[in-house]
N, C-alpha and C positions, 0 to 999 in steps of 0.2 A: 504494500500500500504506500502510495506518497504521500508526502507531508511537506507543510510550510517547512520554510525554514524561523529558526525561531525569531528573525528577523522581522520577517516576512507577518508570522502571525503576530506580533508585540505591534504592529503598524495598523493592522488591519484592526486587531483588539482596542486600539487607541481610538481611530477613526471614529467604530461602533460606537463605541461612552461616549465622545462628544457628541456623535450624531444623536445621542438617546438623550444626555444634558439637553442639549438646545430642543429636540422634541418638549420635556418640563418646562423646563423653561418658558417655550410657548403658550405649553396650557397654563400654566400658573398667571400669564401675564392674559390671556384670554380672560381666565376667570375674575384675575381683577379690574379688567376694564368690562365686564357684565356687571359686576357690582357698582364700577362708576356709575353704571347707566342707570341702575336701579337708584340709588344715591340720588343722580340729579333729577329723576322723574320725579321723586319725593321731596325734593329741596322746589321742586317748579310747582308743586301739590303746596306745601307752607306758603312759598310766596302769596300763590294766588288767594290762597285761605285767609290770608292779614291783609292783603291787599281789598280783598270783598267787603270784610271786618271795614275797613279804612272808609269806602264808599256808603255803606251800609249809615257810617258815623258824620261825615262830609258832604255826601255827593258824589258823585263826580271830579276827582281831586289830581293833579300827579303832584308826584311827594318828589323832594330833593332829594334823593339817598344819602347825601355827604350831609346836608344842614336840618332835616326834618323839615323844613319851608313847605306849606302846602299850596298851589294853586288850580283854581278853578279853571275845568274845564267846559270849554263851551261850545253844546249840541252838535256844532256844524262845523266841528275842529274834524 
């Protein structure tokens, strides 16, 4: 039977683990950019939730996000 030589297989052994790292490596970063997405669907769910709150207490309002400053919005904006 032939065989690598031990060169031979220590190269190709090498290859495979990083080829199998970076395969992890991918999924892990897949799975935390699914979590980002979940994350900001739920942060765009708050906003609008305090945002409604805001209208609800105002009107019709945009808010300064830096100053709190609120101003009136009007119909035909």
């Amino acid at each position: 039977m032939k065989k690598l030589t031990k060169k031979e297989l220590e190269s190709l052994q090498e290859k495979v683990t990083q080829l199998n790292n970076a395969l992890n490596n991918l999924g892990r970063i897949e799975m935390q950019k699914q979590q980002m997405i979940i994350d900001t669907a739920n942060y765009e769910k708050q906003v609008k939730y305090i945002t409604d709150e805001f209208e609800d207490k105002y009107g019709k309002v945009q808010v300064n996000i830096e100053t709190g400053e609120i101003k009136n919005i009007e119909d035909n904006e």
